[in-house]
N, C-alpha and C positions, 0 to 999 in steps of 0.2 A: 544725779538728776533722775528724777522718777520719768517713766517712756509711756508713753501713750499706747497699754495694751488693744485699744479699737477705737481706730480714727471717726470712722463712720457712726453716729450716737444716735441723729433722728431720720426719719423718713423725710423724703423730700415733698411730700404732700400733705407733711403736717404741722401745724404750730411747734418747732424747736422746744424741745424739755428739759435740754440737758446739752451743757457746754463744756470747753475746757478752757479753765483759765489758767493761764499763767503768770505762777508768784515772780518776780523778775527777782527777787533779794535772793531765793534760793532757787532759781531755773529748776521748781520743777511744775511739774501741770498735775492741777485740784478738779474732778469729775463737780459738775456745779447742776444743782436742780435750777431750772427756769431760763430764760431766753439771757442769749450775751445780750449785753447792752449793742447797740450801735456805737461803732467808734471807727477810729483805724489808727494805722502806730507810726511814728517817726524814729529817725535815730536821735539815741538823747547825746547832750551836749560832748560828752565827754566819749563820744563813739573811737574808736581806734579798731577795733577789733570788727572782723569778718562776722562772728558769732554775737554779735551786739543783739538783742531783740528788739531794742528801739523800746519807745514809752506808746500807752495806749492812752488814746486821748479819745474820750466820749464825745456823740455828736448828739448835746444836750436839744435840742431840735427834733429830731430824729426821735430819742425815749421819751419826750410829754407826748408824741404826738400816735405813737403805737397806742398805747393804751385807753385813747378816745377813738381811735378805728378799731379798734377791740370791739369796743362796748358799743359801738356804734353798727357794729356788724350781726354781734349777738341781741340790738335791739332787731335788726330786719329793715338796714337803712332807711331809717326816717329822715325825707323829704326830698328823696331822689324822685327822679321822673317814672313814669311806666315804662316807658325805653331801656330803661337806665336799668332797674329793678328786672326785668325780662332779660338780661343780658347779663347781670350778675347770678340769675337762677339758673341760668345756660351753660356758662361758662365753670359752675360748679358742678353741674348732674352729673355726679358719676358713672348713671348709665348710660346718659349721652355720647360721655365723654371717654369711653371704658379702657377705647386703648389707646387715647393719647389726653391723659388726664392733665392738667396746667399744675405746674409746682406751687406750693407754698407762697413762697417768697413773688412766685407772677401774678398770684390773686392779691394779695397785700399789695402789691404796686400800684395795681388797675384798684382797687378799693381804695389805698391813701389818695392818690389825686383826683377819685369822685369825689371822697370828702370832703378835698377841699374845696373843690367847686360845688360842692350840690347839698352839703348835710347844712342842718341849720348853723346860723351866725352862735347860736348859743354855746352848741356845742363846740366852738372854734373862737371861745373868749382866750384872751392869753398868747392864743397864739401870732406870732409875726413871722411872714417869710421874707426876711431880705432883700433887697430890692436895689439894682444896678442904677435905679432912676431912669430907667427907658421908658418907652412906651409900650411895650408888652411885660406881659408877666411870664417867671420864667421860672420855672420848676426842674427839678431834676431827681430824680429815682437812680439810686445806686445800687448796682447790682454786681454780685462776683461774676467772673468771666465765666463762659459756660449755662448762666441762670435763667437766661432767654431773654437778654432785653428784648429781640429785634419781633417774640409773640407781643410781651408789653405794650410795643410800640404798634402793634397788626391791632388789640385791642381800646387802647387808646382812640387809634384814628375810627374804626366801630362804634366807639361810645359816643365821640365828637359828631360826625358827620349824620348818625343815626339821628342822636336828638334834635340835630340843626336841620335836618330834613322834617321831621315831624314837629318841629314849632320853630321857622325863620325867625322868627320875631324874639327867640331865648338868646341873649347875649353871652351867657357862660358856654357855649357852645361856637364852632366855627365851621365852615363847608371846606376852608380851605387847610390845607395842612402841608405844611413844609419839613422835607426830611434833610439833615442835614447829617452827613455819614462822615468825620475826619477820619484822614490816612486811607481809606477804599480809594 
């Protein structure tokens, strides 16, 4: 099995360039140019063994919808609010922000769920999110442990409460916000 001479490959403040995959037929890991897909792995059927890797199963959801928050971001969000836009310019100023800069993966989070509240219908054809049949709608952002949901979630309520304040009358927006923590 080939070993992983350096675990650590990108910055945590930058777009991921470079991954490790793993060939499951011959357990070794291939250095890969371009972002992992979204997925995560189960044990496959015939698991017995401690050293199983389990199967990787993509979250076909997840990969259409990176690459229009991509393009979506390098247009300079078009059809967010001024609220919205002022707080994405904030939240990225590196001099603002110099010594406690927001990871990668925190800006992606707080950028996919404006998108999908706030970028044009256009740019969000194709897309379906799931739906429990309730009466709210319910998103979820998956993050590794360690990756800061609970800044996500201090941003989130920012983005919400700001614009609801600055136009009562915007229904994609709320004043009120409910946290709900399992196991604390």
């Amino acid at each position: 099995m080939k070993k992983i001479d350096k675990l650590i490959i990108n910055s945590p403040y930058d777009v991921p360039t470079k991954y490790w995959e793993y060939i499951r037929d011959t357990r070794e890991f291939i250095l890969k140019d371009g972002r992992r897909p979204a997925g995560y792995i189960v044990a496959s059927e015939s698991s017995q063994a401690f050293d199983d890797p389990g199967v990787f199963v993509e979250i076909d959801l997840v990969n259409s919808i990176r690459p229009r928050v991509d393009k979506w971001r390098a247009a300079d969000y078009p059809g967010v609010t001024g609220i919205t836009k002022r707080l994405l310019k904030h939240w990225q100023d590196h001099e603002e922000r110099k010594y406690r800069r927001f990871f990668f993966c925190q800006l992606e989070a707080i950028e996919t769920l404006i998108w999908l509240t706030e970028a044009p219908e256009a740019e969000k054809t194709g897309i379906v999110i799931p739906s429990d049949g309730g009466t709210f709608s319910r998103w979820c952002s998956k993050m590794a442990t360690g990756a800061g949901k609970t800044i996500v979630m201090a941003m989130l309520i920012a983005w919400q409460v700001l614009n609801k304040v600055a136009n009562n009358k915007d229904t994609r927006f709320s004043k009120n916000v409910l946290a709900v923590a399992p196991g604390l």
